[in-house]
PDB file with one MODEL, atoms N, CA, C and O in Angstrom:
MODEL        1
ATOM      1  N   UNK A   1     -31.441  14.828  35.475  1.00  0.00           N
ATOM      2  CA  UNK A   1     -31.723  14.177  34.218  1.00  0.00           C
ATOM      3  C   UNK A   1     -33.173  14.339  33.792  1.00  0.00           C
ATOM      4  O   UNK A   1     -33.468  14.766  32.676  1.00  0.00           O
ATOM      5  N   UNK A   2     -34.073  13.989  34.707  1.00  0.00           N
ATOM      6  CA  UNK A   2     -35.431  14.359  34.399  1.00  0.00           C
ATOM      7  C   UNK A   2     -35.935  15.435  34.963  1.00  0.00           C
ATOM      8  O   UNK A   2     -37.147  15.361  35.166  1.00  0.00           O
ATOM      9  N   UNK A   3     -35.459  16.335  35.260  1.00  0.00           N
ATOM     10  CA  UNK A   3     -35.802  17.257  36.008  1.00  0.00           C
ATOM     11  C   UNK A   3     -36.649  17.175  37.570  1.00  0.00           C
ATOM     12  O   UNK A   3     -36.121  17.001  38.668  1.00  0.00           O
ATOM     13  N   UNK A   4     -38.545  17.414  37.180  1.00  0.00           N
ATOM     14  CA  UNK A   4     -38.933  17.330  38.902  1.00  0.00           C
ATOM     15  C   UNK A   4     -39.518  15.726  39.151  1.00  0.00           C
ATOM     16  O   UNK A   4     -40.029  15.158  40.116  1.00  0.00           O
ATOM     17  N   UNK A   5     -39.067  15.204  37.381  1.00  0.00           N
ATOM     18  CA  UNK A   5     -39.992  13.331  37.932  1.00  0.00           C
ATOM     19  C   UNK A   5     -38.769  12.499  38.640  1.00  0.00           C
ATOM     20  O   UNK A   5     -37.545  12.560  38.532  1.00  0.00           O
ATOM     21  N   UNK A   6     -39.750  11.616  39.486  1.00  0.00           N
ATOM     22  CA  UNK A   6     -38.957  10.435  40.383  1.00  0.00           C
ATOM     23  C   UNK A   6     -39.477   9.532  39.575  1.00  0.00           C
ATOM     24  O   UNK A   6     -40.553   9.380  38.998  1.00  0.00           O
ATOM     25  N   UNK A   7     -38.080   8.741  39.696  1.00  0.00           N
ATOM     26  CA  UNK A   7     -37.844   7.319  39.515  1.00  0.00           C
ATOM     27  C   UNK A   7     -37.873   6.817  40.788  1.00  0.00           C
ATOM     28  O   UNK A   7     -37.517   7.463  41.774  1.00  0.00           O
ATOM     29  N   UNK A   8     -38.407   5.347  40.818  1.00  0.00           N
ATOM     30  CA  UNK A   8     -38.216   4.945  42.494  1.00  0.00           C
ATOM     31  C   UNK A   8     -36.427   3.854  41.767  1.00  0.00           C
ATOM     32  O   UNK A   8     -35.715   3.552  40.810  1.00  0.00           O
ATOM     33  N   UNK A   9     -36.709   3.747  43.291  1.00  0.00           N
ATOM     34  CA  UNK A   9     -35.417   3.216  43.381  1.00  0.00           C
ATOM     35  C   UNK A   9     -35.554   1.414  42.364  1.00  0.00           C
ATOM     36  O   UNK A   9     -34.814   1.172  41.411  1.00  0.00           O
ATOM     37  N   UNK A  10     -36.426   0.606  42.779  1.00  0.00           N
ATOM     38  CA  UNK A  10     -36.688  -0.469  42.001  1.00  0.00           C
ATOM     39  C   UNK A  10     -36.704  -0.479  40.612  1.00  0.00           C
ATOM     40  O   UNK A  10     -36.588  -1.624  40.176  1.00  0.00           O
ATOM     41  N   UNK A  11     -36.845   0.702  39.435  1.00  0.00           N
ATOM     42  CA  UNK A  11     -37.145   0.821  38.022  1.00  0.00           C
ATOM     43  C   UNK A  11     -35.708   1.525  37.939  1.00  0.00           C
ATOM     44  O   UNK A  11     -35.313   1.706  36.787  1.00  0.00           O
ATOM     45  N   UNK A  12     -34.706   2.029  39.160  1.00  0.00           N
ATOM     46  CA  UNK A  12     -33.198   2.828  38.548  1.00  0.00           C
ATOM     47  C   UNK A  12     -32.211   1.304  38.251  1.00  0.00           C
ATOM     48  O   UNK A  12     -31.156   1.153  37.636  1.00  0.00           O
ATOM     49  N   UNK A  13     -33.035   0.387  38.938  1.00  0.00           N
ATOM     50  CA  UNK A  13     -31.779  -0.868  38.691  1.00  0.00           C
ATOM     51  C   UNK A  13     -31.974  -1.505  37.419  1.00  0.00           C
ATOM     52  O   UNK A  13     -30.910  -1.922  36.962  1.00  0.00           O
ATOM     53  N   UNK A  14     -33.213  -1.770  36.522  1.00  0.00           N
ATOM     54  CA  UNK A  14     -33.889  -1.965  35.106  1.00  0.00           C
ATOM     55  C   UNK A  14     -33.549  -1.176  34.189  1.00  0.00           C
ATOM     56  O   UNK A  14     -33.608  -1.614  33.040  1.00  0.00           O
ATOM     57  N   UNK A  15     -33.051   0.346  34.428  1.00  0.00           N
ATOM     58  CA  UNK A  15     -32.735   1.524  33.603  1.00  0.00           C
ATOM     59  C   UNK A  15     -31.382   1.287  33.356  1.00  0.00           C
ATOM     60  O   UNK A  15     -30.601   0.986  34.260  1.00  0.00           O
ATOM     61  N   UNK A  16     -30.957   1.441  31.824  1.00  0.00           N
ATOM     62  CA  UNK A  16     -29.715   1.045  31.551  1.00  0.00           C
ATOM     63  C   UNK A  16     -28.878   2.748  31.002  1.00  0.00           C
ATOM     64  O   UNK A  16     -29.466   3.648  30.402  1.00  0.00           O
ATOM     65  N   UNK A  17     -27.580   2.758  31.390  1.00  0.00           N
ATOM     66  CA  UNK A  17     -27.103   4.190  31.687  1.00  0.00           C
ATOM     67  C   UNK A  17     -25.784   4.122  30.326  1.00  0.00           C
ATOM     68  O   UNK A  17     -24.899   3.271  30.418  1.00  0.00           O
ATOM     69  N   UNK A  18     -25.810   4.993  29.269  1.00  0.00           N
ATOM     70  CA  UNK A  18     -25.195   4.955  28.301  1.00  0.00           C
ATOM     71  C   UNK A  18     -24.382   6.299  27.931  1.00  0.00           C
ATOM     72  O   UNK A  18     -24.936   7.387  27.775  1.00  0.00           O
ATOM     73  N   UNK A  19     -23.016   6.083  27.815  1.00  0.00           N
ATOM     74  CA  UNK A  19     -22.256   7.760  28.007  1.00  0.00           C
ATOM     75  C   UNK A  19     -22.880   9.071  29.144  1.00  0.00           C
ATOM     76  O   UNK A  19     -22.723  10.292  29.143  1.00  0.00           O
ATOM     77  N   UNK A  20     -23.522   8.270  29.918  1.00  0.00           N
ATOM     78  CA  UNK A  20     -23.551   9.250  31.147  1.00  0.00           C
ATOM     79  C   UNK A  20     -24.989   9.770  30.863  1.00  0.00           C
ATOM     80  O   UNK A  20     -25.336  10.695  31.597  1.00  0.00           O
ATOM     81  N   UNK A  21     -25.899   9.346  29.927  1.00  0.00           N
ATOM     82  CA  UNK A  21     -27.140   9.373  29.866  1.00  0.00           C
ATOM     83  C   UNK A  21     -28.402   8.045  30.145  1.00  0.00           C
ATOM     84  O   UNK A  21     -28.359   6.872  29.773  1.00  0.00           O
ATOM     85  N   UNK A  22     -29.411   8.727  30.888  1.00  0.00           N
ATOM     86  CA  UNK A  22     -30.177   7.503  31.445  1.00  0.00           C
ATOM     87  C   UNK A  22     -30.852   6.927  30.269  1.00  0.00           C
ATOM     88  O   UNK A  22     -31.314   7.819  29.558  1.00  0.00           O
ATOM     89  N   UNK A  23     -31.062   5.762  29.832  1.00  0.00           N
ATOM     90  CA  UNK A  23     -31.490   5.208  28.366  1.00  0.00           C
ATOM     91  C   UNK A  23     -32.782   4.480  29.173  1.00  0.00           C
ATOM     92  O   UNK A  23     -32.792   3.938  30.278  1.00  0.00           O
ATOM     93  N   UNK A  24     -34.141   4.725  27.945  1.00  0.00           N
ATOM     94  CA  UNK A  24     -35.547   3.455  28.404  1.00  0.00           C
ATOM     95  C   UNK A  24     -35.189   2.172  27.491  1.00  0.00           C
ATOM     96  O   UNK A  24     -34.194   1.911  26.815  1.00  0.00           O
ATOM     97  N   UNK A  25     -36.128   1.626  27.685  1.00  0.00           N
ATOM     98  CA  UNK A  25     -36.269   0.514  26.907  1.00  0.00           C
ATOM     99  C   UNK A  25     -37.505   0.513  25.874  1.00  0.00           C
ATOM    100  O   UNK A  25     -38.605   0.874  26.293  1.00  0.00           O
ATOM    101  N   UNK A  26     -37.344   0.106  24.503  1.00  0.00           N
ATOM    102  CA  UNK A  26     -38.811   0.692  23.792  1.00  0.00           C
ATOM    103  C   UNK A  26     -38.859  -0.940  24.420  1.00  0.00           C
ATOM    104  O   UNK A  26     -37.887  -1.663  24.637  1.00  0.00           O
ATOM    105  N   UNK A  27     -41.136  -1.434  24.750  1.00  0.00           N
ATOM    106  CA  UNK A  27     -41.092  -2.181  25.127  1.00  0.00           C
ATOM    107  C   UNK A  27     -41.256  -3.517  24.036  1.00  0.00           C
ATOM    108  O   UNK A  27     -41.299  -4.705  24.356  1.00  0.00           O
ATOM    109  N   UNK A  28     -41.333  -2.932  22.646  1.00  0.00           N
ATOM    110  CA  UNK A  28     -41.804  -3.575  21.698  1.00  0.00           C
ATOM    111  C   UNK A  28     -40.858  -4.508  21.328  1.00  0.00           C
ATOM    112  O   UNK A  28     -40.969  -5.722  21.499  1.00  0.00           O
ATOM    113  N   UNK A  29     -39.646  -3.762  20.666  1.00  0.00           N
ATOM    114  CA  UNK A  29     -38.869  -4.340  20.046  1.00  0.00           C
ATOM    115  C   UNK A  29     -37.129  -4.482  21.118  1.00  0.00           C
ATOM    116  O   UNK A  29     -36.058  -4.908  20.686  1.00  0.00           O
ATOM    117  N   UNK A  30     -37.395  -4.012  22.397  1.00  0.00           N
ATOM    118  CA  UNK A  30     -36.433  -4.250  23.151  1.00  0.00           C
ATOM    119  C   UNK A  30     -35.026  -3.131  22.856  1.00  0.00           C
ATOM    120  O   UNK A  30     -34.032  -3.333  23.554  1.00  0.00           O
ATOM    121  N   UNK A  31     -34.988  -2.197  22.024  1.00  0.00           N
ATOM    122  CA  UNK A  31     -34.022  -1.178  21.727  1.00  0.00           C
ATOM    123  C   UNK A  31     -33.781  -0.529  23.150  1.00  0.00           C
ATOM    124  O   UNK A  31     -34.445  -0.589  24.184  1.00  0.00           O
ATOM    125  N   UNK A  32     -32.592   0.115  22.835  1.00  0.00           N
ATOM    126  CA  UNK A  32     -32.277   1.292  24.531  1.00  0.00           C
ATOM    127  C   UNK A  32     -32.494   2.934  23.902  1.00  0.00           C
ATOM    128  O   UNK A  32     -31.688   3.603  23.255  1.00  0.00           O
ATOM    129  N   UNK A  33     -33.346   3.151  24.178  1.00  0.00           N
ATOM    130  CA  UNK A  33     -33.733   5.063  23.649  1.00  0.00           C
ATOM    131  C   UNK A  33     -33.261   5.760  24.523  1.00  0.00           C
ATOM    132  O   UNK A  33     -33.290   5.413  25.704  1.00  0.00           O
ATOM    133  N   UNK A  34     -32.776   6.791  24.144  1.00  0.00           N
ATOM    134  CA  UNK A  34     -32.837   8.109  24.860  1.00  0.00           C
ATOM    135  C   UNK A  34     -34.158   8.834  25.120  1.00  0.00           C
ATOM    136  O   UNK A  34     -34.762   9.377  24.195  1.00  0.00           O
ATOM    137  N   UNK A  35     -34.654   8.846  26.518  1.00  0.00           N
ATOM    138  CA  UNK A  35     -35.429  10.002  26.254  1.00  0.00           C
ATOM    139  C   UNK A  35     -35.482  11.228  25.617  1.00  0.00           C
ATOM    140  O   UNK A  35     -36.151  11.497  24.619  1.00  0.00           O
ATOM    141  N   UNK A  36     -34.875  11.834  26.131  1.00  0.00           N
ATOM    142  CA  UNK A  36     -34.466  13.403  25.471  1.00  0.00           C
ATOM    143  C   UNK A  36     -34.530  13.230  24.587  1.00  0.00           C
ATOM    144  O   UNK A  36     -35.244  14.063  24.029  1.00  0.00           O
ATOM    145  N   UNK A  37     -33.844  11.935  23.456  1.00  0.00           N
ATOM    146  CA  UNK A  37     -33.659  12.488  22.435  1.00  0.00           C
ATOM    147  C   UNK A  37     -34.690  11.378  21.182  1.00  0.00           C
ATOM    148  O   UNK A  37     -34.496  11.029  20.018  1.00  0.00           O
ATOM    149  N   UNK A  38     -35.902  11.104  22.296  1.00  0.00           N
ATOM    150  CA  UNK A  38     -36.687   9.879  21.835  1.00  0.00           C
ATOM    151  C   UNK A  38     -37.847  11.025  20.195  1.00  0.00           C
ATOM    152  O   UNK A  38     -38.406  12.100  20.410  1.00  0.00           O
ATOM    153  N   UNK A  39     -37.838  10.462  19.142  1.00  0.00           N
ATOM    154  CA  UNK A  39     -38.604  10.866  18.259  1.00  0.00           C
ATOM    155  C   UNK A  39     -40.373  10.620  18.838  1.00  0.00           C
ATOM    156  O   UNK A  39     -41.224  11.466  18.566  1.00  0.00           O
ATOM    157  N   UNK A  40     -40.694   9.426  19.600  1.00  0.00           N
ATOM    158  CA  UNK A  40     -41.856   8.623  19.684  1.00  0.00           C
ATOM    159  C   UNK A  40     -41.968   8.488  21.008  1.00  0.00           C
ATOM    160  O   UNK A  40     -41.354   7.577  21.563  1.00  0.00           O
ATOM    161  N   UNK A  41     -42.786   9.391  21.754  1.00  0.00           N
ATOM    162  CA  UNK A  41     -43.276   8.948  23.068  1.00  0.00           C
ATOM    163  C   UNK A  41     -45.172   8.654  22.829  1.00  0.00           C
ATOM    164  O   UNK A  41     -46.059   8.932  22.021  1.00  0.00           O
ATOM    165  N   UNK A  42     -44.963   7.843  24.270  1.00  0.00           N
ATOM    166  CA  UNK A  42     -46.902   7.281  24.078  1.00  0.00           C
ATOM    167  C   UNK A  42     -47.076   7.443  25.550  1.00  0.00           C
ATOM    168  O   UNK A  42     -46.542   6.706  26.378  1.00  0.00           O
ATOM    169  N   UNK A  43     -47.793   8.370  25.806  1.00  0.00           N
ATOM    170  CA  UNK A  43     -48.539   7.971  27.189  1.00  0.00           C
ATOM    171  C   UNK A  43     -49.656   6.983  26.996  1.00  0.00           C
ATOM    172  O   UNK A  43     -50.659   6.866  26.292  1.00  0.00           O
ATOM    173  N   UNK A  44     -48.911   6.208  28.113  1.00  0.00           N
ATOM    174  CA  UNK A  44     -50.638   5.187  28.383  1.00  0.00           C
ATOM    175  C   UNK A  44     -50.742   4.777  29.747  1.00  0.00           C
ATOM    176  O   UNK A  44     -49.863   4.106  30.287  1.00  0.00           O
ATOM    177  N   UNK A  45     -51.894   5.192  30.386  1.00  0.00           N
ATOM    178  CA  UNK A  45     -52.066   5.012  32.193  1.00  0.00           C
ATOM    179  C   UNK A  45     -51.285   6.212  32.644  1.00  0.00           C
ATOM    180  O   UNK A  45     -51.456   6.161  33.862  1.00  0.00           O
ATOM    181  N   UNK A  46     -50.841   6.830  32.505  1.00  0.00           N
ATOM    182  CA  UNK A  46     -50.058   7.692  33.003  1.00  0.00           C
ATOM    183  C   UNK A  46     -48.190   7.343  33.215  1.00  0.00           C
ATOM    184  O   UNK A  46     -47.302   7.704  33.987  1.00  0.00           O
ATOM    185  N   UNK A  47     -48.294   6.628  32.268  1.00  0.00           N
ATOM    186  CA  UNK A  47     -46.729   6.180  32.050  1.00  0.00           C
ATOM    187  C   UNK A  47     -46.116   6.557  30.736  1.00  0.00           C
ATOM    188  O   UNK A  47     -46.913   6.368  29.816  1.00  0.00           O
ATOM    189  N   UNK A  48     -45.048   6.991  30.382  1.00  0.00           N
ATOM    190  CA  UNK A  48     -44.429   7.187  29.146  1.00  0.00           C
ATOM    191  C   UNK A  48     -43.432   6.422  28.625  1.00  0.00           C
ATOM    192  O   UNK A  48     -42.352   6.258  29.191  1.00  0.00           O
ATOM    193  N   UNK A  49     -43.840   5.774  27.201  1.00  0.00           N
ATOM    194  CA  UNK A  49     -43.447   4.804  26.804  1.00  0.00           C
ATOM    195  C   UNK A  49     -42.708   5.097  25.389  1.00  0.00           C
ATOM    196  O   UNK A  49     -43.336   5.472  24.400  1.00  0.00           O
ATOM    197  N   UNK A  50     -41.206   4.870  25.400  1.00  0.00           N
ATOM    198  CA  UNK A  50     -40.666   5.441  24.202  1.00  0.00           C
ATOM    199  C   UNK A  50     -40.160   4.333  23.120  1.00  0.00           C
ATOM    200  O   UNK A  50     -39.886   3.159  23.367  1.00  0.00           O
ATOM    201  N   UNK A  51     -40.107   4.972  21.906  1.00  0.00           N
ATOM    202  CA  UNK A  51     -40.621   3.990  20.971  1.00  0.00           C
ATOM    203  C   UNK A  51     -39.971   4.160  20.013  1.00  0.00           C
ATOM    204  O   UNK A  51     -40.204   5.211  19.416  1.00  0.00           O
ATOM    205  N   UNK A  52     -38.849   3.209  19.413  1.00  0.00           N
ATOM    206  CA  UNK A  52     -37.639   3.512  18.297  1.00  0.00           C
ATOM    207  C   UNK A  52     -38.184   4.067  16.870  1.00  0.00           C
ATOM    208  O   UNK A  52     -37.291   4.661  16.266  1.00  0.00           O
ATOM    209  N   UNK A  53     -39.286   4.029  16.256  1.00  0.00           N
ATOM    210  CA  UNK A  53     -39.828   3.429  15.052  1.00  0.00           C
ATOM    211  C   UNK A  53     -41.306   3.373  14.808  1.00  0.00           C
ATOM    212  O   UNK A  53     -42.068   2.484  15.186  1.00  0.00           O
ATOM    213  N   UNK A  54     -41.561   4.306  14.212  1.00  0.00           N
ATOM    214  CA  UNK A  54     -43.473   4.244  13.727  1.00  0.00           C
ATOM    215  C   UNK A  54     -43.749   2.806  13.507  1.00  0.00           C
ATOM    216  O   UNK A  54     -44.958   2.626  13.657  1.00  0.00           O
ATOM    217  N   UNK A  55     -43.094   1.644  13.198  1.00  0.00           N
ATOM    218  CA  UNK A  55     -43.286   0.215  12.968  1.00  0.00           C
ATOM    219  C   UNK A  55     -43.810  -0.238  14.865  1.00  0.00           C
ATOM    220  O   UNK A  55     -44.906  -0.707  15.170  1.00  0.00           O
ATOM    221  N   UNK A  56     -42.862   0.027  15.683  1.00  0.00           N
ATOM    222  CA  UNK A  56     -42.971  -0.118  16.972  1.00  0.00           C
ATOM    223  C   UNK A  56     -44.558   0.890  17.603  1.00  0.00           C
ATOM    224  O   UNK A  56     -45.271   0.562  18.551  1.00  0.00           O
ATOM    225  N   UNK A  57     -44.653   1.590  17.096  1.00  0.00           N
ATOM    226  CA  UNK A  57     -45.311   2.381  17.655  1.00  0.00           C
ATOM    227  C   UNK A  57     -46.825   2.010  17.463  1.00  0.00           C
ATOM    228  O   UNK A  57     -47.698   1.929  18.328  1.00  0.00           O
ATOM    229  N   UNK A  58     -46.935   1.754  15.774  1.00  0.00           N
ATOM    230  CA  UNK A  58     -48.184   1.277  15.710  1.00  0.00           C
ATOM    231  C   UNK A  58     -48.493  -0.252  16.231  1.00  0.00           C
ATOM    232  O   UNK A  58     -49.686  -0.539  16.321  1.00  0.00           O
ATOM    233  N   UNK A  59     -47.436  -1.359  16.617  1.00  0.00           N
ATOM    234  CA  UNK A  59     -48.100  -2.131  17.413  1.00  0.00           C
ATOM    235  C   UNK A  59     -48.302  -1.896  18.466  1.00  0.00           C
ATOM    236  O   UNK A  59     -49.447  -2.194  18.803  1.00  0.00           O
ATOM    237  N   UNK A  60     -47.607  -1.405  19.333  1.00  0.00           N
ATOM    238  CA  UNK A  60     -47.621  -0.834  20.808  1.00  0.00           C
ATOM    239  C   UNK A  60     -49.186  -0.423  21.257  1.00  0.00           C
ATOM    240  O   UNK A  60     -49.858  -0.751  22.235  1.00  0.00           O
ATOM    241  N   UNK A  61     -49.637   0.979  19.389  1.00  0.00           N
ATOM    242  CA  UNK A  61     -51.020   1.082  19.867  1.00  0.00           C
ATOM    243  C   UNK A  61     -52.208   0.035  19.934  1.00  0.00           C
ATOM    244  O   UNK A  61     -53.261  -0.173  20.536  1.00  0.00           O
ATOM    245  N   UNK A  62     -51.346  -0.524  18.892  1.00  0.00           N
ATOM    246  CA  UNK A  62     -53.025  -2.286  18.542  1.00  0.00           C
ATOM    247  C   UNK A  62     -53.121  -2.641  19.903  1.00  0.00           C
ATOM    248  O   UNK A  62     -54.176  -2.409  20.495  1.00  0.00           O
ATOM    249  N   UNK A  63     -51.827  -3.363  20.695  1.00  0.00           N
ATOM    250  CA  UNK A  63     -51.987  -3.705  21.478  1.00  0.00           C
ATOM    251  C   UNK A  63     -51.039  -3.213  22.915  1.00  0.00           C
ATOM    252  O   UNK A  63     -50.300  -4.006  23.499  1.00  0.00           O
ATOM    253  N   UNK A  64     -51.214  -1.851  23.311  1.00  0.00           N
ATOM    254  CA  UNK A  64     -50.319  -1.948  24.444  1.00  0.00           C
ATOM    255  C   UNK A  64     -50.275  -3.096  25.497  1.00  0.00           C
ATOM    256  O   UNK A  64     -49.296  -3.842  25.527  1.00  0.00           O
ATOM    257  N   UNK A  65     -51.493  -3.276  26.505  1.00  0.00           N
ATOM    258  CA  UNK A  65     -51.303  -4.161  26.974  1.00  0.00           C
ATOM    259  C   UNK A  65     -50.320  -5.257  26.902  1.00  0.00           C
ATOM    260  O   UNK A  65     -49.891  -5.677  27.977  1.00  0.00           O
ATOM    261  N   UNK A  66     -49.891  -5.793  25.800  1.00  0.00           N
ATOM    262  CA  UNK A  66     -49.040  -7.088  25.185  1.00  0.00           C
ATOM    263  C   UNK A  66     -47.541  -6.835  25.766  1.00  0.00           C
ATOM    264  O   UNK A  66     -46.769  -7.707  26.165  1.00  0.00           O
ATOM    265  N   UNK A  67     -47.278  -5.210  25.711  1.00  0.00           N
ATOM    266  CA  UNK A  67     -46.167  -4.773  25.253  1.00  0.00           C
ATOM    267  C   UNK A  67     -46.103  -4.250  27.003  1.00  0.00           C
ATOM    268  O   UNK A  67     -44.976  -4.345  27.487  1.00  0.00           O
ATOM    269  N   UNK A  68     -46.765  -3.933  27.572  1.00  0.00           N
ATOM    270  CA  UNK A  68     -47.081  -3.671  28.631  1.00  0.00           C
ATOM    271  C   UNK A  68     -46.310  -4.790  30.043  1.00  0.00           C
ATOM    272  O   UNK A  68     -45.320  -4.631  30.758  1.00  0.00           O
ATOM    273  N   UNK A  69     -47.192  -5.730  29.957  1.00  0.00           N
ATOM    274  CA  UNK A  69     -46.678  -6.920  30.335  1.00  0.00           C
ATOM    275  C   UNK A  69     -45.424  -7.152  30.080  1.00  0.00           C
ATOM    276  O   UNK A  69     -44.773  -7.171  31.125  1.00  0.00           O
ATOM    277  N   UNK A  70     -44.599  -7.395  28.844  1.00  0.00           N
ATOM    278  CA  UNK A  70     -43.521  -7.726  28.733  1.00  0.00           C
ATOM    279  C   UNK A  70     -42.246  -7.084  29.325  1.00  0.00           C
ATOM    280  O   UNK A  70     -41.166  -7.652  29.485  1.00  0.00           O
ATOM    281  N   UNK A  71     -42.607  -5.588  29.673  1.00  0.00           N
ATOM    282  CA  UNK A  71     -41.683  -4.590  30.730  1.00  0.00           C
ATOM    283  C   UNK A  71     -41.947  -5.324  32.329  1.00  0.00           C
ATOM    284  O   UNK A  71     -41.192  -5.151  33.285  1.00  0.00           O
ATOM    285  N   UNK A  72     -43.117  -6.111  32.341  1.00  0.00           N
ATOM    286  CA  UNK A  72     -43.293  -6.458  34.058  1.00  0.00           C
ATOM    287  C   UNK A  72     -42.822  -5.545  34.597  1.00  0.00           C
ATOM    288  O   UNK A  72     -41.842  -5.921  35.240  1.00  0.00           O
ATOM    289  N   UNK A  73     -43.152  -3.587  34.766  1.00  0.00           N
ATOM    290  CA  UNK A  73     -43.308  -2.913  35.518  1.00  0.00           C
ATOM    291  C   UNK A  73     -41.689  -2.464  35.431  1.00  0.00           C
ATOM    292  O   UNK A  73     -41.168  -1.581  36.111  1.00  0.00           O
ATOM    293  N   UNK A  74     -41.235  -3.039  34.734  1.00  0.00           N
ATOM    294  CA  UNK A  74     -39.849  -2.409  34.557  1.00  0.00           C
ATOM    295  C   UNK A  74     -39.196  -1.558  33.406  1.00  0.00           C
ATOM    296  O   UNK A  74     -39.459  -1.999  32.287  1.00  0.00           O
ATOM    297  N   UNK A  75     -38.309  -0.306  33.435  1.00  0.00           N
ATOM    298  CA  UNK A  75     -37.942   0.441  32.324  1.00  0.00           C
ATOM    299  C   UNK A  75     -38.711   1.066  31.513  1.00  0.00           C
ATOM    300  O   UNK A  75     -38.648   1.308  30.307  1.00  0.00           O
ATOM    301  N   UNK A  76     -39.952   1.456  32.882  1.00  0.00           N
ATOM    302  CA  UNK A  76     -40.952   2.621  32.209  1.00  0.00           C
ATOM    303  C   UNK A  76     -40.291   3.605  33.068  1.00  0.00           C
ATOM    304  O   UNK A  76     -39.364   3.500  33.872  1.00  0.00           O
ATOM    305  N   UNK A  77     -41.296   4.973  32.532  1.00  0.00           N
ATOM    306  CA  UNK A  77     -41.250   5.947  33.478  1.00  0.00           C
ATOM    307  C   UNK A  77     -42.362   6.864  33.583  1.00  0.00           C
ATOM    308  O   UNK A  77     -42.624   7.744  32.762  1.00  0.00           O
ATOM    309  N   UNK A  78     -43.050   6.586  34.727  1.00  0.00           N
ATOM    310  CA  UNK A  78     -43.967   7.199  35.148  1.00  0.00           C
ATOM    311  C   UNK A  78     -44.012   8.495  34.436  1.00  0.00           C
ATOM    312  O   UNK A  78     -42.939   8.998  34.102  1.00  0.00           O
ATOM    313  N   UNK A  79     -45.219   9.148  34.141  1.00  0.00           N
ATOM    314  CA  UNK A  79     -45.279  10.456  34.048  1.00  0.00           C
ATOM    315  C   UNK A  79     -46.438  11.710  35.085  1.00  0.00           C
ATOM    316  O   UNK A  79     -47.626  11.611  35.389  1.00  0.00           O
ATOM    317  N   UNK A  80     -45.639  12.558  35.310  1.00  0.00           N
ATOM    318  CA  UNK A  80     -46.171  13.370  36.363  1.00  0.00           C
ATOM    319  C   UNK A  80     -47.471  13.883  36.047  1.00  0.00           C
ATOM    320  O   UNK A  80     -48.063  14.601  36.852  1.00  0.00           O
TER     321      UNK A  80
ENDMDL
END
């Protein structure tokens, strides 16, 4: 699914799985994205954060942190 990135095992039980595709969570507004088929990714820290909606996106940038927290480390995905 992602090719050479790991998921650990603790963030595959937070990841929600839809017609046989792995879905994130945008952290803003709580939607289930497809990666693959996400319009809006954000690296921040070295994590990739996908994002339904330029509305989502520009708060995410005001304040990631906010949006950050509210995943508590869950239904991100690291990036290599």
């Amino acid at each position: 699914m992602f090719g050479r990135e790991r998921i650990s095992k603790a963030c595959l039980r937070h990841l929600h799985i839809r017609g046989g595709e792995l879905m994130q969570i945008d952290p803003v507004c709580g939607k289930r994205i497809n990666p693959n088929k996400a319009h809006i990714r954000i690296d921040h820290e070295g994590t990739a954060y996908y994002l339904c909606c330029p509305m989502c996106q520009s708060l995410f940038e005001k304040d990631p942190k906010k949006y950050i927290k509210k995943t508590n480390g869950h239904r991100r995905r690291k990036t290599s």
